[in-house]
N, C-alpha and C positions, 0 to 999 in steps of 0.2 A: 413581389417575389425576391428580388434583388436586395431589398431591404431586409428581407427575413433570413434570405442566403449570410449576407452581411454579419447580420446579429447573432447566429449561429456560427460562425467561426470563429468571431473576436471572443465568445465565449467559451468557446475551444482552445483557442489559444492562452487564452487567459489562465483556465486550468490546466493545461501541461505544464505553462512555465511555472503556476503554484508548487506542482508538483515535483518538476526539476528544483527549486530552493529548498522543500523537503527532504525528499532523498538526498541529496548533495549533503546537507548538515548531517543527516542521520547517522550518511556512509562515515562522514568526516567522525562523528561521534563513535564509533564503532571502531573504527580504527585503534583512536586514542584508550578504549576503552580494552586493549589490548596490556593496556601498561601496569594501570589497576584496577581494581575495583571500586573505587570511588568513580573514578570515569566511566567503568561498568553500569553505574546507574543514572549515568547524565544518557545513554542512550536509549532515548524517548523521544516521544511527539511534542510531551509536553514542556520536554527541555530545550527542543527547536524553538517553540514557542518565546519561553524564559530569555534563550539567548541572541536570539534577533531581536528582542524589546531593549537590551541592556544595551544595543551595539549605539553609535551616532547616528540616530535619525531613528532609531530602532522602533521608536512608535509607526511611524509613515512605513517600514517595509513592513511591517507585523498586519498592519490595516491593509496592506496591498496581499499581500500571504492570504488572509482572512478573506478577502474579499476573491482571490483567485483560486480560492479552495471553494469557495460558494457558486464559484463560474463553474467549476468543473464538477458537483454536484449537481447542476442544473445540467449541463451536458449530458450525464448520463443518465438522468430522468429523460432528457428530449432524444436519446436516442432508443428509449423503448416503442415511442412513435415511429422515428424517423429511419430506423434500422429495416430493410426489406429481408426477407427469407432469401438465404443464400442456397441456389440450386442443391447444391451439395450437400446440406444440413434437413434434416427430418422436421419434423414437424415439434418432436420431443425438444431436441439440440435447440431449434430458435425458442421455445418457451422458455429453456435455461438459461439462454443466451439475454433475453428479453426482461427473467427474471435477478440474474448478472449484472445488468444493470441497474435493477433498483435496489438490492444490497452495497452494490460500490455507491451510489448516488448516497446515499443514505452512509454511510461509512464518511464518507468526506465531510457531508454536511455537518457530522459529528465531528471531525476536523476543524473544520472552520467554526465550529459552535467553539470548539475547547480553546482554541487561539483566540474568537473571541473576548471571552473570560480571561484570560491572561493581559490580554489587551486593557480592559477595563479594568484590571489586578481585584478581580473577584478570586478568593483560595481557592487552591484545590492540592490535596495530599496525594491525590490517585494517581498512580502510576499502572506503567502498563499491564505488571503483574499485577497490583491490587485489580485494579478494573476486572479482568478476569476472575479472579478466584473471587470477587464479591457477586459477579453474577453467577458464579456456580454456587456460591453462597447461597442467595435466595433461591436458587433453580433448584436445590435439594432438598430444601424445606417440603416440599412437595411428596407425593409420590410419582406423579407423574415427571418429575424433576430431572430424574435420573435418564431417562430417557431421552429427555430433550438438551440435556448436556452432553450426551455421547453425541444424539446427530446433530450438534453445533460441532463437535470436533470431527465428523464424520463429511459434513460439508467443508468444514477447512482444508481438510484433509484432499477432497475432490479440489479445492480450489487452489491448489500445492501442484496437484497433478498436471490441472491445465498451465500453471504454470512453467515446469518441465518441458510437457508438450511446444507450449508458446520457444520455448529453448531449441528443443529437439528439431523441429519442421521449421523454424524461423517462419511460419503461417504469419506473424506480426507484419512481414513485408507487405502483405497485402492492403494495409492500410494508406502504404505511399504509393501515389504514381511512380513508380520505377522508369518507367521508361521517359522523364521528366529527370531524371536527377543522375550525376554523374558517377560514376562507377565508386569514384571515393568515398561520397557522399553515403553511397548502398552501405560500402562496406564499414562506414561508422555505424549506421541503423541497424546492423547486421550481426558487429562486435555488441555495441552498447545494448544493444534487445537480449542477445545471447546470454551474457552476465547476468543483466539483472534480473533475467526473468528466472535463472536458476538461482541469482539467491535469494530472490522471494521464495521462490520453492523449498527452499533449505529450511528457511526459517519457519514458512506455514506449516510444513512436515511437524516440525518439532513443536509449535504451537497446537493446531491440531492436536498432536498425540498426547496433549498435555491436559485437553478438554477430555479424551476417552479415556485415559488412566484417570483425572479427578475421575468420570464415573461408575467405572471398574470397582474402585475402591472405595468409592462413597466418601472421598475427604477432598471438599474443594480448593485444601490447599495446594493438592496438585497441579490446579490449573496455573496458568499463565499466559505472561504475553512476549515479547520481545528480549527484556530485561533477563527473565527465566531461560532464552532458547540464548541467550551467550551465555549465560553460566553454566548450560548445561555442553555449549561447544567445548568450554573452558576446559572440561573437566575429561574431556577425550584426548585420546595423544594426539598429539602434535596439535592442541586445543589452540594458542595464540592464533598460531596458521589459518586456521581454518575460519576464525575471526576476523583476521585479515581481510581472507578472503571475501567473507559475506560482506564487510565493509566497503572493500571495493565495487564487491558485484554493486552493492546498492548507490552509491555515486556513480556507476557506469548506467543503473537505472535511471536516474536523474537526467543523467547526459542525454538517454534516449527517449527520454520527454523532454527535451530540449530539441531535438529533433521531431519529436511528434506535433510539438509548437510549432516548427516552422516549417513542416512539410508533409504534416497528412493532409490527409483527402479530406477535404468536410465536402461530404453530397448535398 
């Protein structure tokens, strides 16, 4: 048991810290991408990727990335087992919650597939926007197509929400022993959670809405992904700002998988 307790967190930990050197480059990207739009397009996953391989030693951290993106895919497979129904939550809430995690499981392990390939310097042209508008692409070939691109943008869009939420209630506390950890400590977990987890919401909002307008209007070049939700910040007043901002939030989300690395709870 002790050996399984073990292996279960080193794999936990493994995937926060992946995920804090993601967001951290993202934010960092996002920032910059303030100045112009050429930097407007370096803000990707798969330009994190490009630019940890380029750095000194960049192979060995890109294989560490890769391999702690694949930790934390497997975390969130093992905590569709390992997760109990929390008193408070229905019966409905834990199957979402259960079902939650096998879409982020699965999200990541696409993650660490595409860093991968970047690793191995197999091509890939796709970007965050193409990737989307090519699967509303094929998903409108269909008749049934249309349908199922709205509720992909219909589920982002819930999954925007929870995000807010996670902001609004600071419920994320509950993953650390509190009563274990020093007041400062809360209040980094507390800041860094708050940020990030609104500007993931900022961003999934705008993503989301971008899958139900491609299917509103039947043209999947609506969709997008990331790259699409700053141009279209860009173009609101006080547009740089507000890029800033989600920049920041998303390195303040990093920080708090930096913190979730070192101080959640693995049961």
């Amino acid at each position: 048991m002790k050996t399984l307790f073990k292996w279960k967190k080193v794999t936990a930990k493994a995937g926060y810290s992946a995920k804090t050197l993601m967001y951290v480059m993202l934010g960092a990207f996002i920032l910059t991408s303030v100045l112009t739009t050429p930097n407007r397009e370096k803000a990707s996953q798969s330009n994190v990727f490009i630019t940890l391989k380029q750095q000194p030693l960049g192979q060995i951290f890109l294989c560490i990335l890769v391999v702690g993106l694949a930790c934390y895919a497997l975390w969130r497979w093992l905590q569709i087992f390992i997760e109990d129904k929390s008193e408070d939550d229905s019966l409905f809430v834990h199957i979402i919650n259960k079902l939650f995690f096998f879409v982020s499981g699965a999200f990541y392990f696409a993650a660490a597939y595409a860093g991968g390939k970047t690793l191995l310097e197999i091509q890939s042209s796709s970007s965050s926007k193409g990737n989307s508008k090519e699967v509303s692409e094929y998903l409108l070939q269909y008749e049934w197509g249309l349908m199922v691109v709205a509720a992909i943008g219909v589920c982002i869009l819930i999954f925007a929400i929870v995000q807010f939420k996670h902001a609004y209630t600071t419920d994320f506390l509950k993953k650390f022993s509190l009563s274990s950890l020093s007041q400062r400590i809360t209040k980094y977990v507390t800041i860094t959670g708050r940020l990030g987890y609104t500007a993931r919401g900022v961003i999934y909002s705008l993503v989301g809405g971008f899958f139900i307008l491609a299917a509103l209007l039947s043209n999947p070049s609506e969709a997008g992904g990331l790259q699409k939700a700053l141009e279209t910040l860009m173009k609101q007043p006080f547009g740089p700002y507000l890029i800033a901002a989600v920049g920041v939030g998303f390195i303040m989300f990093g920080l708090y998988c930096a913190l979730e690395a070192k101080y959640r709870k693995v049961e």
